[in-house]
VEXKE-311385 format. One record per residue (C-alpha): residue in three letters; x, y, z. Coordinates in steps of 0.2 Angstrom, whole numbers, padded with zeros to 4 digits, always signed. Example, Ala and Ser with C-alpha at 12.3 -4.5 7.8 and 13.67 -1.06 7.14 Angstrom:
residues 2
ALA+0062-0022+0039;SER+0068-0005+0036;
***
This chain:
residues 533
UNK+0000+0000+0000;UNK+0013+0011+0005;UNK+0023+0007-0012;UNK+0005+0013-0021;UNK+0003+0028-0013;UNK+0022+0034-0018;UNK+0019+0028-0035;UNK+0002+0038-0036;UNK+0012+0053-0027;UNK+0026+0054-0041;UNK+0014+0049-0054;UNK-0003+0057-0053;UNK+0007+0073-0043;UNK+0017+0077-0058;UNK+0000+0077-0071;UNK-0011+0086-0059;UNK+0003+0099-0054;UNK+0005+0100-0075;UNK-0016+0103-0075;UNK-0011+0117-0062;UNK+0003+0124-0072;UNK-0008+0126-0087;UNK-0020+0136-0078;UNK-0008+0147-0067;UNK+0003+0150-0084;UNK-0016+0157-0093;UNK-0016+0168-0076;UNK+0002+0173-0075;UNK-0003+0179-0095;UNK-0017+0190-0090;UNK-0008+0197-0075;UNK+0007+0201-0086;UNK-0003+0207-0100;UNK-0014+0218-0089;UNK-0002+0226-0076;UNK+0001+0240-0083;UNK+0009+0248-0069;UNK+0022+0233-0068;UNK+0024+0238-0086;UNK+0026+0256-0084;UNK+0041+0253-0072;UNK+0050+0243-0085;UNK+0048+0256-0099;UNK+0055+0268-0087;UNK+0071+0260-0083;UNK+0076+0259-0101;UNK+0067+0273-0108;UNK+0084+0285-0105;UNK+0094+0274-0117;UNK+0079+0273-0130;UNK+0084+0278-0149;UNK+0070+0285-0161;UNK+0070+0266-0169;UNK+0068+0259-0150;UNK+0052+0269-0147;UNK+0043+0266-0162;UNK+0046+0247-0160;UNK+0040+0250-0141;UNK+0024+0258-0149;UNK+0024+0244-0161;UNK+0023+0232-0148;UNK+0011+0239-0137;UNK-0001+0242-0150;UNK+0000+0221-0154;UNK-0003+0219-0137;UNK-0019+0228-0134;UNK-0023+0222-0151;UNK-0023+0204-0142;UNK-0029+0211-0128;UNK-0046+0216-0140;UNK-0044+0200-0148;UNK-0049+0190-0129;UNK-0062+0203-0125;UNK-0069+0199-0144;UNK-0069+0180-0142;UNK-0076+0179-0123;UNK-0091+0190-0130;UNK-0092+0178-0144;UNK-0090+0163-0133;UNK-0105+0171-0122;UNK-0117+0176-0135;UNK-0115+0159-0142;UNK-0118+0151-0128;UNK-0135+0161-0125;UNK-0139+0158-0142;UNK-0139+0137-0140;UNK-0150+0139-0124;UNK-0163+0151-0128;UNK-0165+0143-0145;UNK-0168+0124-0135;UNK-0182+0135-0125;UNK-0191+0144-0140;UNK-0190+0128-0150;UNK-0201+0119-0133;UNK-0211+0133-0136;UNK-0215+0133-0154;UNK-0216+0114-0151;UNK-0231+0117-0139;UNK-0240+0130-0150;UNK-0238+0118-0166;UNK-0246+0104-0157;UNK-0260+0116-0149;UNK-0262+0121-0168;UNK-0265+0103-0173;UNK-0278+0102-0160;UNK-0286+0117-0167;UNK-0286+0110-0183;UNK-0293+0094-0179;UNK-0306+0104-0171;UNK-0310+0115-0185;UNK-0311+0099-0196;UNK-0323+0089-0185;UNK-0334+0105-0185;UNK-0331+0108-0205;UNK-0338+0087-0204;UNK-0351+0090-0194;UNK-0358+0104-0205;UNK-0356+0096-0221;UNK-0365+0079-0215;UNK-0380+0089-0209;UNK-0378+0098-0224;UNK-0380+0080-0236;UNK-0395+0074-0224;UNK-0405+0089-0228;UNK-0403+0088-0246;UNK-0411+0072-0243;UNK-0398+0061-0246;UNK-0395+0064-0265;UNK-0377+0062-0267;UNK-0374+0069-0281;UNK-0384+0086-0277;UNK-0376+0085-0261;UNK-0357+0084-0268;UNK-0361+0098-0280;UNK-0369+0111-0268;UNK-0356+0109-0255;UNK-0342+0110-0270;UNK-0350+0126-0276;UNK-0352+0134-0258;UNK-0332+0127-0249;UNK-0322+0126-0265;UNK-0320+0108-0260;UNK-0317+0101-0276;UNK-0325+0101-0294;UNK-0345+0095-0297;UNK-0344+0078-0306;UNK-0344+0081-0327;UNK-0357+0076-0336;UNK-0357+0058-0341;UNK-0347+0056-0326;UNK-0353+0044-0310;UNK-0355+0055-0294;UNK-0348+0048-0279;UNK-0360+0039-0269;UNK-0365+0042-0250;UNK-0350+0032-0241;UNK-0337+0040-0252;UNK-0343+0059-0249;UNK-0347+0055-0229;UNK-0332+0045-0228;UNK-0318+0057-0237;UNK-0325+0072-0227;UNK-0327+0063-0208;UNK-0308+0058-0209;UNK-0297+0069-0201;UNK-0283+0076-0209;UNK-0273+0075-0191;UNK-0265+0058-0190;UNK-0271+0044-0177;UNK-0264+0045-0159;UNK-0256+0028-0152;UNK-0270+0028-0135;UNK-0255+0020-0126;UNK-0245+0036-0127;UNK-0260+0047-0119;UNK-0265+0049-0101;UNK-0281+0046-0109;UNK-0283+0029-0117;UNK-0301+0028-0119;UNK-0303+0048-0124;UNK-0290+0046-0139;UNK-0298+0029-0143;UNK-0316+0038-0147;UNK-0306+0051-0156;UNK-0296+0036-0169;UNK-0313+0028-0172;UNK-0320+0045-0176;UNK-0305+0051-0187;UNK-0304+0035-0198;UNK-0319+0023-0197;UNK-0337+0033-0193;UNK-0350+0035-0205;UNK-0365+0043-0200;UNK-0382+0040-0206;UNK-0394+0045-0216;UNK-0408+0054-0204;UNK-0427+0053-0206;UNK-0433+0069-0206;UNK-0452+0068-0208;UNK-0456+0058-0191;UNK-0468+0067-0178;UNK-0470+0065-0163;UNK-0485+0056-0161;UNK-0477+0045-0175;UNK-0463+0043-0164;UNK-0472+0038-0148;UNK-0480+0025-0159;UNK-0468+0017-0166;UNK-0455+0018-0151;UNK-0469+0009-0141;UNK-0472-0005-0155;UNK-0451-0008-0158;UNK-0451-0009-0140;UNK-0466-0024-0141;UNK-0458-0033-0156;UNK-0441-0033-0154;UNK-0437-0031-0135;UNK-0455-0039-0125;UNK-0455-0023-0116;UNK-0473-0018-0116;UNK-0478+0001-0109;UNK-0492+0010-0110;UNK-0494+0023-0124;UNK-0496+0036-0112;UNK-0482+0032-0103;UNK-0470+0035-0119;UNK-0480+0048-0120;UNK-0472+0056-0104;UNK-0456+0049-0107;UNK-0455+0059-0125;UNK-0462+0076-0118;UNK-0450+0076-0104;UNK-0435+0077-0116;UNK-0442+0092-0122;UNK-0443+0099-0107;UNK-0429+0094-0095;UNK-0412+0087-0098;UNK-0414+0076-0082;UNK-0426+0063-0081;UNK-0429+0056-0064;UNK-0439+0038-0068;UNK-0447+0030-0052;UNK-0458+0015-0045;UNK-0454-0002-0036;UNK-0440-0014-0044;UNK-0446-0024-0063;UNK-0456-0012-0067;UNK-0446-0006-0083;UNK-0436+0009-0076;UNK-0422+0006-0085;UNK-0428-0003-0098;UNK-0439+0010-0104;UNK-0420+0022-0108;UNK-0412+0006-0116;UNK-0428+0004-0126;UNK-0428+0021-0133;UNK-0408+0019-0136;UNK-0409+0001-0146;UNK-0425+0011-0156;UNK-0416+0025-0162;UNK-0401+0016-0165;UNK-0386+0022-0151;UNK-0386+0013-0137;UNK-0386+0019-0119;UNK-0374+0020-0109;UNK-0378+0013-0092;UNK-0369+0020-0076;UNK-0371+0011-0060;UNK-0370+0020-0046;UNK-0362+0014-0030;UNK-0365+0019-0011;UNK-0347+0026-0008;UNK-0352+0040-0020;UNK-0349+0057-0013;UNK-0340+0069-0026;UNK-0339+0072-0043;UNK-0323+0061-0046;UNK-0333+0048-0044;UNK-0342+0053-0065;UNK-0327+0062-0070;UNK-0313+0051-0065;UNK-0296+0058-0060;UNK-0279+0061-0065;UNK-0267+0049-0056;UNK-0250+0054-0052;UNK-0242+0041-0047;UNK-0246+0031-0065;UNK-0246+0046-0075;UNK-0263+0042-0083;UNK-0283+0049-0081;UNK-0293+0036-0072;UNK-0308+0038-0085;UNK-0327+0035-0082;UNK-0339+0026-0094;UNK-0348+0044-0090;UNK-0335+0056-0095;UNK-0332+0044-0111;UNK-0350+0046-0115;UNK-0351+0063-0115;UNK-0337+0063-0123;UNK-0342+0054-0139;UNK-0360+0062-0141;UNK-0349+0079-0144;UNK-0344+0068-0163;UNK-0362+0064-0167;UNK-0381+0070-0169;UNK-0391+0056-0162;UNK-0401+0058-0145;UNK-0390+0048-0134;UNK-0396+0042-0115;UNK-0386+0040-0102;UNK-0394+0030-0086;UNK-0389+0034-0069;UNK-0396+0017-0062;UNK-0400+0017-0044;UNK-0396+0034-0043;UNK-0400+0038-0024;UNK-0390+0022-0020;UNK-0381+0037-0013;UNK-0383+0057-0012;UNK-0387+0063-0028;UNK-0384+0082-0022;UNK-0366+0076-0018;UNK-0360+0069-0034;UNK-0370+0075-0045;UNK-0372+0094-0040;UNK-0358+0101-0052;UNK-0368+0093-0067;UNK-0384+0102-0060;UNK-0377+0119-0058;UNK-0368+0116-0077;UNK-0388+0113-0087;UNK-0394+0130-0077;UNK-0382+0139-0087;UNK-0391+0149-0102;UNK-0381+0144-0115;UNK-0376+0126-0120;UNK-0357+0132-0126;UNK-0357+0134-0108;UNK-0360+0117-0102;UNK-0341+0114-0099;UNK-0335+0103-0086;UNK-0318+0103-0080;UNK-0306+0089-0081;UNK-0289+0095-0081;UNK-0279+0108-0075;UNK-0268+0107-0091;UNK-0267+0101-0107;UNK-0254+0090-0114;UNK-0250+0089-0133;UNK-0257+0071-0134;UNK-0274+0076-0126;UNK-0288+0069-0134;UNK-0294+0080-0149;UNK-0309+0089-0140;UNK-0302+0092-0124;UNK-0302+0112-0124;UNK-0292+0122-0111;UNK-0293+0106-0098;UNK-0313+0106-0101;UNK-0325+0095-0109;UNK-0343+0101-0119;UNK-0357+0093-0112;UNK-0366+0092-0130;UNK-0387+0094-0130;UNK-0389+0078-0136;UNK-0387+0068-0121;UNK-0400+0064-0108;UNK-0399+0061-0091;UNK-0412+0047-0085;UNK-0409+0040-0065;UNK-0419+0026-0060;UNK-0424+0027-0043;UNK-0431+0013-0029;UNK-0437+0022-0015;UNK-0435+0012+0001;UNK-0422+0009+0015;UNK-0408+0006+0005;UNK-0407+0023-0003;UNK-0406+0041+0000;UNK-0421+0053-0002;UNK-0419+0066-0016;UNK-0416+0083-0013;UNK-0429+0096-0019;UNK-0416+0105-0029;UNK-0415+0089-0041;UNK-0433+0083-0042;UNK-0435+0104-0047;UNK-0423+0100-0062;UNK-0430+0086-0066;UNK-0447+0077-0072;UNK-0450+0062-0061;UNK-0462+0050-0070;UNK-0468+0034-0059;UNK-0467+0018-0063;UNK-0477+0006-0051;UNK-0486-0006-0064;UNK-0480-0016-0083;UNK-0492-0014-0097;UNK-0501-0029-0102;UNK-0493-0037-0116;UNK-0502-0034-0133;UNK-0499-0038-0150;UNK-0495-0027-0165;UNK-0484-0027-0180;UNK-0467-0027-0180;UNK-0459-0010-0182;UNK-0439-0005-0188;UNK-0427+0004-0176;UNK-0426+0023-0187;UNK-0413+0035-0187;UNK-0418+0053-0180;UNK-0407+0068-0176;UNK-0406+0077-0158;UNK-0409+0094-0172;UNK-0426+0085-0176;UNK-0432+0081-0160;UNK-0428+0100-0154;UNK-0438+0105-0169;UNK-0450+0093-0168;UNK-0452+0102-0148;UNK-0451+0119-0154;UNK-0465+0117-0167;UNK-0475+0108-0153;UNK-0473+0124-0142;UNK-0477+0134-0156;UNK-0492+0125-0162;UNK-0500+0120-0145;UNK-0497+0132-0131;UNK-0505+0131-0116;UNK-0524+0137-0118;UNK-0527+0154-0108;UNK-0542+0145-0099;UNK-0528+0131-0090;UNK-0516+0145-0088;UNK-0529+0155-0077;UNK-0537+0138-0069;UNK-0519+0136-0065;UNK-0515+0153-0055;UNK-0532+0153-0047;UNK-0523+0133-0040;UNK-0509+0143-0035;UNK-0519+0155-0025;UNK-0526+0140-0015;UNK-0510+0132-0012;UNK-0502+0147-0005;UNK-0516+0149+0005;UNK-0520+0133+0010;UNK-0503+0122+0010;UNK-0489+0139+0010;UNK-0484+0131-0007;UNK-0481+0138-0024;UNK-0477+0135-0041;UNK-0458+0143-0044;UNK-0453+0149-0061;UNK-0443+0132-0065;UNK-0462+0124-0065;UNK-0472+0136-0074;UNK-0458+0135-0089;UNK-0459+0116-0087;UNK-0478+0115-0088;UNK-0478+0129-0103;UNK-0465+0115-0111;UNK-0472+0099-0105;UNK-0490+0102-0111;UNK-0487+0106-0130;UNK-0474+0094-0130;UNK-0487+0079-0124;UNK-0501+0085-0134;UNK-0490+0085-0151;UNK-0486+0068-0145;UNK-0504+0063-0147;UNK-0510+0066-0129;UNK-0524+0079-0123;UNK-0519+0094-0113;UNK-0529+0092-0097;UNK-0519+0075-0094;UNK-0503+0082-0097;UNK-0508+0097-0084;UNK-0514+0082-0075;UNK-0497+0074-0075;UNK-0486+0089-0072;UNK-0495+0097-0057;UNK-0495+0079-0048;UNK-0476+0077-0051;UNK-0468+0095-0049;UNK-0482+0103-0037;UNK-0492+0092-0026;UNK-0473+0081-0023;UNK-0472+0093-0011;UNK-0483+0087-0003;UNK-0473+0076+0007;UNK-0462+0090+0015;UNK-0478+0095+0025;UNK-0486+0088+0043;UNK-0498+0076+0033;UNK-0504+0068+0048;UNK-0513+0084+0052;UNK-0520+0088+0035;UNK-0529+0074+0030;UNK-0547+0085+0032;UNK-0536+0097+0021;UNK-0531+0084+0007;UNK-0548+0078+0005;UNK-0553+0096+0002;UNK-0541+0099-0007;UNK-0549+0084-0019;UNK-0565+0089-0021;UNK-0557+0108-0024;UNK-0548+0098-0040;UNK-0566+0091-0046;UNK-0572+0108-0045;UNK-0560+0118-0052;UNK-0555+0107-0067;UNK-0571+0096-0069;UNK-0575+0080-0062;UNK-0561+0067-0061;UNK-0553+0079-0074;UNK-0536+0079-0062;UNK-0538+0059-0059;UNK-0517+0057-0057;UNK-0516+0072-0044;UNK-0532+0065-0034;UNK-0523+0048-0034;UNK-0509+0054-0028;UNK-0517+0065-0015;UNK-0530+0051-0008;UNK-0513+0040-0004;UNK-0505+0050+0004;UNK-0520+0054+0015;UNK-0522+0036+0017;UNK-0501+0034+0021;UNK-0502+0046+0034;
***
């Protein structure tokens, strides 16, 4: 050992005093080259023997050095600016990086939406490629008409060219959102969508939803009962669908989904449900991916297409519904749908999913809500402020079967039904006699109960009424209807045990205002909850 460390000593000593010499020679440089007073001295002790020739070499010396000495200075600058020059490019290169990609984005946004124009655009020129592929050439500049004696392109090749995106597919694996960036390939490359029917009504579309229903599932409801279920999409984006367990509640949404073609998507809620994670899903740091949710994936995709799609809360009050639930009810109050955004992400990535704006996602106007609901002592009772938002409809019996012939599934746009609802509002408002039979039922309420219709359930009942009557209903049952379930549920709040003289006034008030039995669904209800209390 000792033998080593002489060896390393004489060795290793010698190259590392070198290394020191090298540096101590550059600084012994400088330190000549810069002390000019050490210099000075020099010049002066020679100076008295200087010839003429003797100072202009010492001039011409001089001037070389402090040419040298400009020389450094010249090179560190260099040397600096060059070395800022390769890191702030690294930085605005990240930058541009970043804007490119959000670019991208904008374009594959832009092109969805240039898409989803045209294809609305080819349904209401009826389905006539060839009229379809010159219209939109003429008005986009999106390509020549097809030449005489030429064949025009048919429906798939129009529909197909302009719903592939000109963006390239993302690998899902390489996303914090696997299943987002999934619904955006499929939608790039490989959707086609269909050819709407535009000339349904609504009383057509209640009969023929009840008789696919019958033929094709064995689901048998009354007509009445579709009835109800079509009028509230017109008039709430939450549907609230109750009654004992087998009795169709979510069957009746899956029905309506197989019948117009897209599927339901069926959320199950669980007890540990308390905040809005619980739909939205999560990022996760630890694997550096979003936990996703069937239900942000739903709404997700109904933001590519037009049909009305469902999506089913089952068992809804399984647990609190204001808990998890109460973003997505504060979001539909909002006036305007391109405010229907939730948030997701705090920032986006470059890789996001296509239609994942500024870390939000559009909740679309196509989409539903429907919750089933079992009301016993399992689950949780339901705030007022949902049941306000919503339109319960009950569910306590089946519908005999009954036979009738077998009907095909159709294809019908959400921009359909919303006309279809606006021409219902339009064409059948409710009557000035209702409208006044109505405030006068006010007036007793107040007075009698200290209840009273808000504003959220005059609108409801101004859109439920037309809605059901355009349906093929009558518009006494559908005041019926909507008083029992958005007034006199109120009821319950109240000290029934002391009013049951009042309830049963309160019946024969009904007879006398409307007409006899006129109200039958609000007298039933009132009779059993005098008899349950």
């Amino acid at each position: 050992m000792d033998n080593f460390l002489k060896y390393f000593f004489q060795d290793f000593g010698r190259v590392f005093r070198a290394f020191i010499d090298v540096f101590s020679a550059f600084f012994n440089f400088l330190n000549y080259l810069l002390n000019f007073p050490m210099r000075m001295e020099i010049i002066q002790a020679y100076e008295k023997d200087f010839t003429t020739m003797d100072w202009i070499l010492l001039l011409i010396v001089n001037l070389l050095l402090l040419a040298l000495l400009i020389f450094l200075v010249i090179l560190l600058v260099k040397f600096i600016r060059w070395l800022f020059r390769f890191r702030i490019p690294v930085k605005e290169y990240d930058d541009m990086v970043k804007q490119v990609r959000n670019l991208q984005r904008d374009l594959i946004r832009a092109n969805y939406e240039k898409d989803r124009l045209l294809n609305m655009r080819i349904t209401e020129l009826g389905g006539n490629p060839e009229d379809a592929y010159k219209e939109l050439a003429d008005e986009l500049g999106d390509g020549e008409p097809p030449v005489d004696g030429e064949e025009a392109p048919d429906d798939a090749e129009i529909l197909g060219e302009r719903n592939t995106f000109e963006s390239p597919c993302v690998d899902p694996s390489a996303s914090r959102f696997f299943r987002l960036t999934s619904v955006d390939n499929y939608y790039k490359s490989s959707y086609l969508p269909p050819v709407y029917e535009n000339d349904i009504t609504l009383e057509e579309l209640c009969i023929r939803f009840r008789a696919y229903a019958a033929t094709h599932l064995r689901l048998y409801y009354e007509l009445d009962m579709i009835r109800y279920f079509i009028s509230a999409m017109g008039t709430a984006r939450i549907i609230i669908l109750q009654g004992i367990s087998g009795t169709g509640k979510t069957s009746l949404p899956y029905a309506f989904g197989k019948f117009v073609q897209k599927d339901t998507s069926l959320v199950s809620v669980q007890p540990s449900w308390r905040e809005r994670t619980e739909l939205y899903g999560y990022y996760n740091e630890f694997t550096k991916k979003y936990n996703e949710t069937d239900f942000l994936r739903a709404i997700y995709e109904a933001n590519y297409y037009r049909d009305p799609h469902i999506l089913i809360l089952d068992e809804m009050n399984i647990a609190r519904v204001e808990y998890y639930f109460a973003e997505m009810l504060s979001i539909l109050e909002m006036p305007l749908v391109e405010e229907w955004k939730v948030d997701i992400v705090t920032a986006t990535w470059a890789n996001d999913p296509c239609l994942i704006n500024n870390g939000t996602v559009q909740i679309p106007d196509n989409v539903w809500f429907v919750g089933t609901i079992n009301n016993d002592d399992s689950t949780f009772a339901v705030a007022d402020k949902v049941y306000d938002r919503a339109i319960p409809i009950d569910l306590d019996s089946r519908a005999d079967p009954f036979e009738c012939e077998e009907v095909a599934p159709i294809y019908v746009s959400t921009d359909r039904l919303y006309d279809l609802f606006a021409e219902a509002k339009e064409k059948y408002p409710l009557s000035q006699e209702l409208s006044d039979k109505l405030e006068v039922l006010n007036a007793y309420l107040i007075k009698n109960f200290r209840l009273a219709f808000g504003n959220r359930v005059i609108k409801q009942i101004r859109d439920f009424v037309p809605c059901f009557v355009a349906c093929g209903g009558t518009e006494i049952q559908a005041v019926d209807f909507i008083v029992a379930k958005k007034v006199l549920r109120k009821f319950e709040s109240l000290s029934l045990g002391f009013m049951k003289d009042d309830l049963a006034r309160f019946n024969v008030y009904l007879d006398r205002l409307f007409g006899k039995n006129s109200m039958a669904i609000c007298k039933d209800y009132v009779e059993q909850l005098r008899k349950n209390n």
